[in-house]
N, C-alpha and C positions, 0 to 999 in steps of 0.2 A: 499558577498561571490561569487565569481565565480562560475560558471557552473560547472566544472572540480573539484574544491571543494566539493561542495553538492553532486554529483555523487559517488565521494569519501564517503563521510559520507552514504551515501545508499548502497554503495559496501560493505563499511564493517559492514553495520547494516546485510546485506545477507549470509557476511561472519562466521559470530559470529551466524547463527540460530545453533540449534542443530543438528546434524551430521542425525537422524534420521528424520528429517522433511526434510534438504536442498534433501536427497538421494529419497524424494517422488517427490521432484519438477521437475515436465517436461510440456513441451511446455506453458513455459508461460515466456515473457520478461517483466521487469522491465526497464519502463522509468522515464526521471524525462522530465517533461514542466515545466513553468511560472507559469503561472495559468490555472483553469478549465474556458472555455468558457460559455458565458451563458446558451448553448444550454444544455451542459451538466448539470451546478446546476439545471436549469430546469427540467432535465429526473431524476434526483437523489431526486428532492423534496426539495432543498437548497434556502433559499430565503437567501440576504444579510441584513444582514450585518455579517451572516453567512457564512463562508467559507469551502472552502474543502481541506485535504491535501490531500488526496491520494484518488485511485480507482481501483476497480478489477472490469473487464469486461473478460467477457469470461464463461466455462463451469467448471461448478467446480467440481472437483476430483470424490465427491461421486455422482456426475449425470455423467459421462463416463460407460460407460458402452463398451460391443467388438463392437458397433458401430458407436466408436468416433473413428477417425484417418483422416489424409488428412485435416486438418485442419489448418487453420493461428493460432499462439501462442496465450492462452490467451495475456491480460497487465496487469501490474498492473504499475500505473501510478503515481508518489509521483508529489507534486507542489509543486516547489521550494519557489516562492512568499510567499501564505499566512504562512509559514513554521518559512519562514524569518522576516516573520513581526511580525508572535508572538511571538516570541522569544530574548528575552535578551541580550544572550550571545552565543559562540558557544557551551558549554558545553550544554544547555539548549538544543539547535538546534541540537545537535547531538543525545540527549535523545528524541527529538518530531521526529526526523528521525526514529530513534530505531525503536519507538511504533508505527509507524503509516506501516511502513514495517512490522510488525508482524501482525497487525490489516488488512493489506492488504490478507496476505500469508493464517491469517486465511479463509479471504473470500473463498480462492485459495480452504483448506481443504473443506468448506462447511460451516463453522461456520456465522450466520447470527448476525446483529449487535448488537441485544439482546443478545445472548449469550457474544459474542465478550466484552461489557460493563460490564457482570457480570465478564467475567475473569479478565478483567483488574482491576474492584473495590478488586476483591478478591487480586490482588497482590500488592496492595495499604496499 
């Protein structure tokens, strides 16, 4: 899949949030790379032959406080690579985009990855 592709499928995993969550999101850019560098699985705790699709770096919604401003956006950062690799099909690849953008957005809210896991079992 091209670049331009995958973006697509992330533009509109962002498009499709609910109306009341995309209207909380501010200063934070969504990109897509290749993969996560080592440095990174590193600071995240990721040894291989585990991979990472996505990551949210930055200040999350419920730590701002009036003396956040003047600040670079958060990221939150999808990996096209490991995405693509475990994935089948695009149908498949557009649903591990879906989840992994929501599971990102959650960070955004505050939600940590325990939580994060139990929601997603719950809607399982």
């Amino acid at each position: 899949m091209t670049r331009r592709e995958f973006e697509a499928l992330v533009e509109r995993a962002l498009r499709r949030l609910p109306k009341k969550f995309k209207d909380k999101l501010a200063n934070v850019a969504v990109v897509v790379e290749d993969w996560a560098d080592d440095e990174t699985l590193r600071d995240v705790g990721i040894e291989p032959p585990d991979t990472l699709y996505g990551l949210y770096r930055g200040v999350e919604l419920t730590r701002r406080d009036s003396a956040y401003g003047n600040v670079l956006p958060d990221t939150i950062t999808i990996y096209q690579g490991p995405i693509e690799e475990d994935c089948a099909d695009p149908e498949e690849m557009t649903e591990l985009v879906r989840e992994t953008v929501i599971h990102e957005i959650g960070h955004y809210f505050g939600l940590d990855d325990e939580t994060m896991h139990r929601i997603e079992e719950d809607e399982d």
